[in-house]
C-alpha positions as CSV (number, residue, x, y, z in Angstrom):
1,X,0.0,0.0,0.0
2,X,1.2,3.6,-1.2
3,X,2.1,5.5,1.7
4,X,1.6,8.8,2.4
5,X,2.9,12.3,3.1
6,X,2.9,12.6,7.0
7,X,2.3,16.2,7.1
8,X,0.1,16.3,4.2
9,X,-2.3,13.7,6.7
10,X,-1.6,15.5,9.2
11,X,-2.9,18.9,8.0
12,X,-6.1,17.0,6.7
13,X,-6.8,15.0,10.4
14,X,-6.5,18.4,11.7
15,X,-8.8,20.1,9.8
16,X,-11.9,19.0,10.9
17,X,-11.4,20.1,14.6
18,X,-9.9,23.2,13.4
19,X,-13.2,23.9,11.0
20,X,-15.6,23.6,14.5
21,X,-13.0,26.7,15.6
22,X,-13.3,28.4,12.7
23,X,-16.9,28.6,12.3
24,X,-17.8,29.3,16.4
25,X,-15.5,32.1,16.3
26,X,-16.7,33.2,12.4
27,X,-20.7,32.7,14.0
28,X,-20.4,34.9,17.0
29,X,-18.3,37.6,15.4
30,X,-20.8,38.1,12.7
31,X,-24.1,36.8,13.8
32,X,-24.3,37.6,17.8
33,X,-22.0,40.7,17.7
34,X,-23.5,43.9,19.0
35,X,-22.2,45.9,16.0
36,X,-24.4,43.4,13.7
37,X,-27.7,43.4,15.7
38,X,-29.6,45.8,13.3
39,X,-27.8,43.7,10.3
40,X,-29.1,40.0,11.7
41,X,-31.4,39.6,9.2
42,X,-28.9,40.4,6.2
43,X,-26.7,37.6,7.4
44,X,-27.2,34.9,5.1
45,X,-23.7,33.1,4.2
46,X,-21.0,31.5,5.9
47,X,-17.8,31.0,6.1
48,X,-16.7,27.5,4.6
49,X,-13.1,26.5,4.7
50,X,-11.5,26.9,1.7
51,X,-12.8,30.4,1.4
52,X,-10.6,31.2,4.2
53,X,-6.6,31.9,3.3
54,X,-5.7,30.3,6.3
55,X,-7.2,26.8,4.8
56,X,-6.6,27.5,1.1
57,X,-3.6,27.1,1.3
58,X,-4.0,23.8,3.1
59,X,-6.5,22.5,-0.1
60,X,-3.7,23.7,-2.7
61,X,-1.0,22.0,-0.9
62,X,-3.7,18.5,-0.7
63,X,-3.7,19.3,-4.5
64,X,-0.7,19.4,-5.1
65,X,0.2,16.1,-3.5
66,X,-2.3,14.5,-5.8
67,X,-5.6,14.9,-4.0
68,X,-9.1,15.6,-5.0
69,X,-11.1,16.9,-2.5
70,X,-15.0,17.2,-2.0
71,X,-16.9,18.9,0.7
72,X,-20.3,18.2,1.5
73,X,-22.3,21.3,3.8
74,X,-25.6,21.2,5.3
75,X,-28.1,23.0,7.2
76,X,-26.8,24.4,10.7
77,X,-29.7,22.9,13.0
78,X,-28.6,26.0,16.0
79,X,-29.7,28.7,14.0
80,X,-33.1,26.4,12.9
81,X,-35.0,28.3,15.4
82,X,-33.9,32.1,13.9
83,X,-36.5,32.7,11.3
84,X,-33.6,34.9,9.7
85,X,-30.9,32.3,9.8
86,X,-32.7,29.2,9.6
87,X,-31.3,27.7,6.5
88,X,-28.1,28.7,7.0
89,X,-25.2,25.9,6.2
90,X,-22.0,24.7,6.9
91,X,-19.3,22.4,6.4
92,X,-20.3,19.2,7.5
93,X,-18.0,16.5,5.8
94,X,-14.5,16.3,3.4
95,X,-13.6,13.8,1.2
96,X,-10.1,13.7,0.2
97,X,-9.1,11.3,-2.0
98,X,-6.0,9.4,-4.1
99,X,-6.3,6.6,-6.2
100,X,-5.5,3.8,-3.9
101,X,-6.9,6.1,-0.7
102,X,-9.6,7.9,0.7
103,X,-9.9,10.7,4.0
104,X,-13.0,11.1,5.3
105,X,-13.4,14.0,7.6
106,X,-16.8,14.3,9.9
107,X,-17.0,17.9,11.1
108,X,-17.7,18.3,14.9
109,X,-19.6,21.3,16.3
110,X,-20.5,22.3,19.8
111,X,-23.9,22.3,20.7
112,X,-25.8,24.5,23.6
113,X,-25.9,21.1,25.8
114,X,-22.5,21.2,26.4
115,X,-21.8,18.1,23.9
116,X,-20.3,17.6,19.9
117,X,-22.4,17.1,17.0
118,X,-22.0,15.6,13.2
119,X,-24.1,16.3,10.5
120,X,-25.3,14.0,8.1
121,X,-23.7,12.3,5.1
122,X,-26.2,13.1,2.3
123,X,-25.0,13.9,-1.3
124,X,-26.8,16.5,-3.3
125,X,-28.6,15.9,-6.7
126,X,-25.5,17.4,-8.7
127,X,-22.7,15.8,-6.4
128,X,-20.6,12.8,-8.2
129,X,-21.8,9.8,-7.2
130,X,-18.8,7.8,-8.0
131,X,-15.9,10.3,-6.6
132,X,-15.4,7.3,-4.0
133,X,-17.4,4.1,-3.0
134,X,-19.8,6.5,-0.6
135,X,-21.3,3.2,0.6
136,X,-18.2,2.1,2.4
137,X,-18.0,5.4,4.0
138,X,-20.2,3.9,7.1
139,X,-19.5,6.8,10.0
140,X,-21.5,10.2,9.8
141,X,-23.9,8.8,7.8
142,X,-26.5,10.0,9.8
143,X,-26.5,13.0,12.6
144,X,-24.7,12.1,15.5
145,X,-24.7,13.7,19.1
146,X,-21.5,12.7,21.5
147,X,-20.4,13.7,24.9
148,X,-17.3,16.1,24.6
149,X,-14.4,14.0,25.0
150,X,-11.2,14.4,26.5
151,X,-8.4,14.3,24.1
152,X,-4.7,12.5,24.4
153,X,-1.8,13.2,21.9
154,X,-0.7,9.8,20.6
155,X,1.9,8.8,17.6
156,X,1.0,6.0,15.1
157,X,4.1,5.1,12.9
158,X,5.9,8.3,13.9
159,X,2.9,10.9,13.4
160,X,1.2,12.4,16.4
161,X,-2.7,12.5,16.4
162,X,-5.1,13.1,18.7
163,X,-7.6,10.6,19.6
164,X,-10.2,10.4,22.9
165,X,-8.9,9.2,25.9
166,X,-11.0,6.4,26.4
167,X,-11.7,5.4,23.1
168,X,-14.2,2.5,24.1
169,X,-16.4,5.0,25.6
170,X,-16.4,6.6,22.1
171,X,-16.8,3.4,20.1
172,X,-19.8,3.1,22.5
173,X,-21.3,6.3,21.6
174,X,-21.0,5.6,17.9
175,X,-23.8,3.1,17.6
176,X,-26.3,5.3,20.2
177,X,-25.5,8.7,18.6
178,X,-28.4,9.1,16.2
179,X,-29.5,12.8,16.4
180,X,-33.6,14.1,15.7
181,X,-33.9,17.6,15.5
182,X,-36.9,19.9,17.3
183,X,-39.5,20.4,14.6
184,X,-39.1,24.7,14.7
185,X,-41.5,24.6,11.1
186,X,-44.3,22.2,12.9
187,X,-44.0,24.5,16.0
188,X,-44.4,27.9,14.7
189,X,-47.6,26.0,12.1
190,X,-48.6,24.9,15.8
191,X,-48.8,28.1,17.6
192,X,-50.2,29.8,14.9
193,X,-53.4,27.9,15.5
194,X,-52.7,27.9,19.2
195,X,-51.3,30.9,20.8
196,X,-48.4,30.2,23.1
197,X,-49.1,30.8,26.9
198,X,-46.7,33.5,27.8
199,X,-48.8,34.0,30.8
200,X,-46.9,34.5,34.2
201,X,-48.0,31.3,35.8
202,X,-46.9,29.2,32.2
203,X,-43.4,31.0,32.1
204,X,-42.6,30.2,35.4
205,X,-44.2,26.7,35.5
206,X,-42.0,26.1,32.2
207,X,-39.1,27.3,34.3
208,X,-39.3,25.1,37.1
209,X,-40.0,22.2,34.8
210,X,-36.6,22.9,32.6
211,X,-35.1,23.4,36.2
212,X,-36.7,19.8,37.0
213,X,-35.5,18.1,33.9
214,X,-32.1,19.2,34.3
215,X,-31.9,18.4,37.8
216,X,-33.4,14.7,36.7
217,X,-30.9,14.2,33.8
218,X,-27.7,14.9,36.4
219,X,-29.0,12.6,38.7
220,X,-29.6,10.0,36.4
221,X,-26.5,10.1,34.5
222,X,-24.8,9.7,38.2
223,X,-26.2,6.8,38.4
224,X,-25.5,5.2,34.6
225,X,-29.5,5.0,34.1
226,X,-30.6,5.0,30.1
227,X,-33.8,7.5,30.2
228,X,-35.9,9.5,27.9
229,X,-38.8,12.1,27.5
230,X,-41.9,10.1,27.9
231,X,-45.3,11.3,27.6
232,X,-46.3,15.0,27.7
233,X,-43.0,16.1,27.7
234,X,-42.1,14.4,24.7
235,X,-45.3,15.1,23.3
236,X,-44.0,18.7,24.1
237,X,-41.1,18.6,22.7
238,X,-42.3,16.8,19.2
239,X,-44.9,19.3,18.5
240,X,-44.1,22.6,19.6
241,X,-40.2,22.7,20.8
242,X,-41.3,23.2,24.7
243,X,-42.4,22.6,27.8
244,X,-46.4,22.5,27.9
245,X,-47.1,24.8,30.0
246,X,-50.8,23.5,31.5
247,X,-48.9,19.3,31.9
248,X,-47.8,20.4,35.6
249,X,-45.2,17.6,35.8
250,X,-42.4,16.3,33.9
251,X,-42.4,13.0,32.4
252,X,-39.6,10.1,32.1
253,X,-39.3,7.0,30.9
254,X,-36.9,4.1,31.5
255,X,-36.3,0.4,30.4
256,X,-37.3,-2.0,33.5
257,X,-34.0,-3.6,32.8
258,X,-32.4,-0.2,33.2
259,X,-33.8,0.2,37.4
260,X,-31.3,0.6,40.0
261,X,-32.1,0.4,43.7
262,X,-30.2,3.2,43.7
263,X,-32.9,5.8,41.9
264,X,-34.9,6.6,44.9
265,X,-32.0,7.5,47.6
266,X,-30.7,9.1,44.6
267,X,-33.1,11.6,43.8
268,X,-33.9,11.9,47.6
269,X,-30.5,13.6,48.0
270,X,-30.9,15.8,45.0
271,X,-33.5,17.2,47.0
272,X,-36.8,15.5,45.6
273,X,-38.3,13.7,48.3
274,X,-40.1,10.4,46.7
275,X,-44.1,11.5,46.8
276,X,-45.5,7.7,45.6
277,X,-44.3,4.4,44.5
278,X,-46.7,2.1,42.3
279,X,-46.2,-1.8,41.6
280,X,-42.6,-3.7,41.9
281,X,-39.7,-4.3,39.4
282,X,-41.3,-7.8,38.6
283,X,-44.6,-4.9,37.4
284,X,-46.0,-2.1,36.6
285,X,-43.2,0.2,38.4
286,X,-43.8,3.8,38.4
287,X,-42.1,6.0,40.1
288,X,-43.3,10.0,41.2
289,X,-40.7,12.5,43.1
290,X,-41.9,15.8,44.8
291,X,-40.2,19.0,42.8
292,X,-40.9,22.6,43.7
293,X,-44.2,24.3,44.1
294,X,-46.4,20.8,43.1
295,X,-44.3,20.2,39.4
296,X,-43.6,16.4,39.9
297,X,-41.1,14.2,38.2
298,X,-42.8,11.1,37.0
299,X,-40.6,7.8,36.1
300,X,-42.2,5.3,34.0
301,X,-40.4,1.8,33.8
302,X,-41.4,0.0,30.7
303,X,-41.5,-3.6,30.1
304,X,-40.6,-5.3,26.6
305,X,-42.6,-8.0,25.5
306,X,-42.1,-9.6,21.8
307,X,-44.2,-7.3,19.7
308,X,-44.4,-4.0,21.9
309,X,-43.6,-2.7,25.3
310,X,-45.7,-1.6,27.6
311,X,-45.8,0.7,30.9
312,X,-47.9,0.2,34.2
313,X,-50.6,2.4,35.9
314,X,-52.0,2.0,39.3
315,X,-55.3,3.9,40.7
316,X,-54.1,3.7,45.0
317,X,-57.6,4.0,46.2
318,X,-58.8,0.7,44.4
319,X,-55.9,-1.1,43.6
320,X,-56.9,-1.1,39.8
321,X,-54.1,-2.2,37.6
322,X,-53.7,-0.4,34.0
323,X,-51.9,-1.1,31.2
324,X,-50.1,1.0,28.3
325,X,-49.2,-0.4,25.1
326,X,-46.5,1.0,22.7
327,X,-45.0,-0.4,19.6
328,X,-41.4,-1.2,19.8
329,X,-39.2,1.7,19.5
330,X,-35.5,2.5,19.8
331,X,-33.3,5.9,21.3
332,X,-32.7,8.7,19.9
333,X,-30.8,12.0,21.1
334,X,-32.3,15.7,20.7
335,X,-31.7,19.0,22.4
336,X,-34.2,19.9,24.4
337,X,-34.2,23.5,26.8
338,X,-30.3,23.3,26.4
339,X,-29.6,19.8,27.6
340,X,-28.5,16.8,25.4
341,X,-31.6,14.0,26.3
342,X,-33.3,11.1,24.4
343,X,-36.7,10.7,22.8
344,X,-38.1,7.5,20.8
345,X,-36.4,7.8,17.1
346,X,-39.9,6.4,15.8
347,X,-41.2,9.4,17.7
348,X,-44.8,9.5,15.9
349,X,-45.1,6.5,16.5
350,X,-44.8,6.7,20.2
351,X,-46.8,9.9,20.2
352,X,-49.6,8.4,18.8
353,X,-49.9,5.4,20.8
354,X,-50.3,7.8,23.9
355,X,-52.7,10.6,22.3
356,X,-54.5,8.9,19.3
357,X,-54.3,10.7,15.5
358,X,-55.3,14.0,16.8
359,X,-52.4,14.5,19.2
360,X,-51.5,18.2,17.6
361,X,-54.7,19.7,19.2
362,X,-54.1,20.3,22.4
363,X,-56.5,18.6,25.2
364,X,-56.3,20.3,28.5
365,X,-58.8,17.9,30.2
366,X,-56.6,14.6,30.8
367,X,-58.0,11.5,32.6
368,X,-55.0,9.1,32.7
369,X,-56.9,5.8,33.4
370,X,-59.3,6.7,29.9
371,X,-58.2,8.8,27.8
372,X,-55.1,7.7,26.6
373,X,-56.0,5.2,23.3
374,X,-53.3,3.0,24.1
375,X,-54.5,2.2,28.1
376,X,-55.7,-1.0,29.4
377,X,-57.5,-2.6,32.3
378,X,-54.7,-5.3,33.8
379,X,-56.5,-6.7,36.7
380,X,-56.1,-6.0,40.4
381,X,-53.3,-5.6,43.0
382,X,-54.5,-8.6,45.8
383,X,-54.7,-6.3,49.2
384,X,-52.5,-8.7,50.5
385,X,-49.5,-6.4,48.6
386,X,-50.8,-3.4,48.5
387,X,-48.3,-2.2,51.3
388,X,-45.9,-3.0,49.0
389,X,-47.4,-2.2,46.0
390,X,-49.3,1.1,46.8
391,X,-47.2,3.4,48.8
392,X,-47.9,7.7,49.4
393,X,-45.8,9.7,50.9
């Protein structure tokens, strides 16, 4: 196998963390300076690498050691909620290629939660579909979320690259990174027809439930517990990019196989005392913890079974035992009031189980043992468990 030019590969491994750089520091100068605040809604372009001099010369050196070159941009999903910069792109991936080799740079970017982001692989209509076998290129192929990782300096045959310190931990995020975006043109179609509630109670209820999620997502990543937005807070998130501001409580959901004994002492010290706990790990566990000023935290454990899963409900004065059926579904990452959380990836899907085909108009009056289309009678806790089963605080 040819080899290469070490500081020709260097330069290129380089690039993409030095493109991030360039665009954050390009982005704020001209799109959140001061000086440009009466100009925001002029600002249409961006700055791509080769059209600075600092990179060209890095592309005319690739050239000149043989290379061809191809750089794929997409939409910059930060600026997706800026009616005046929504549509705005950037560099997302670059293709270098030689005859017997190819580079493929993925493009990291920093994201409001405090993590790294990849757009997605997608070739446009007038792009060369045979500049390399595009079907072996397997990573970045779809938008990818990743905790920011620490970085070591290491040298492979005498060339010193940078790589993640604990490259398993990476490896691991690869196959779990799958990104959805908040759906900013569904939300603003949404409250068009339905007025937000910028009332003072609904901004400060949204306030303490962002507070509340936060506060849920550190505690739960102390523990090494797999979670996402369940319920009406996905339902929030999925159809107008927010908290709903009339749900009064926060909603979780978590994999039965996923519960640690841990979870209740847990949130206890975080300063949620536990306000009721329904069924057992063996079922229907469901879990509700006391937040400020009556916002709860619900936890919902589901339970797989071969052609769905399925989460418990228990009424405590009766004992009734319900059932909630959802197709199967797998995990997804979005960004969500500034934190990095999942959501179902077949997200419809999920939505409509738990509100029916009309889940876009909103429905204030909520009985959670009927109205749900997806709920179920499942029989009765025997009073001989109920102390076990059925337990207020």
């Amino acid at each position: 196998m040819l080899r290469l030019n070490q500081n020709v590969v260097l330069a290129l491994l380089t690039l993409a963390s030095s493109l991030f750089l360039l665009f954050q520091l390009y982005y704020y100068k001209l799109y959140l300076s001061p000086k440009n605040g009466s100009a925001f809604s002029k600002l249409k372009g961006t700055l791509t690498a080769q059209e600075s001099p600092r990179w060209l010369s890095l592309f005319q050196a690739a050239e000149k050691m043989g290379f061809q070159w191809l750089e794929i941009q997409g939409k910059d999903p930060r600026l997706e909620g800026m009616v005046d910069l929504s549509g705005t792109e950037i560099p997302l991936h670059y293709i270098f290629k030689l005859p017997a080799h190819t580079i493929h740079l993925v493009v990291f970017y920093e994201r409001s939660g405090n993590y790294l982001w990849h757009g997605p692989l997608r070739l446009r209509q007038h792009m060369d579909r045979t500049f390399v076998h595009f079907r072996k290129l397997h990573y970045g192929r779809n938008p990818g979320a990743y905790d920011k990782p620490e970085l070591m300096l290491i040298s492979v045959d005498g060339l010193k690259v940078k790589i993640p310190k604990d490259v398993s931990r990476f490896l691991e995020e690869m196959s779990e990174s799958r990104v959805l975006e908040c759906r900013y043109k569904e939300a603003k179609s949404f409250f068009q027809l339905y007025p937000d509630d910028v009332s003072l109670d609904g901004v400060e209820f949204r306030k303490k439930a962002k507070s509340l999620l936060h506060l849920a997502l550190i505690t739960l990543n102390s523990l090494g517990v797999k979670f996402w937005m369940s319920s009406g807070t996905c339902l929030g998130w999925y159809r107008q990019c927010n908290i709903i501001p009339y749900s009064k409580d926060v909603d979780l959901g978590i994999f039965i196989q996923d519960y640690k004994s841990d979870i209740i002492p847990a949130f206890q010290k975080a300063g949620l005392p536990l306000k009721h706990k329904f069924g057992k790990v063996e079922d229907s566990l469901e879990l509700s913890f006391q937040g400020a000023d009556d916002v709860k935290l619900d936890i919902f454990f589901f339970y797989e079974e071969a052609d769905h899963v399925w989460n418990g409900g228990t009424q405590a004065k009766s004992g009734k035992k319900y059932k909630y059926l959802f197709p199967k579904f797998t995990l997804c990452w979005t960004e969500f009031l500034e934190i990095k959380v999942r959501v179902p990836c077949e997200t419809l899907g999920y939505i409509e189980a738990n509100y029916g085909k009309n889940w876009d108009v909103p429905v204030k009056e909520w009985d959670w043992k009927s109205s749900p289309p997806n709920v179920l009678p499942n029989g009765m806790w025997h009073v001989d468990e109920w102390d076990d089963v059925i337990q207020l605080y």
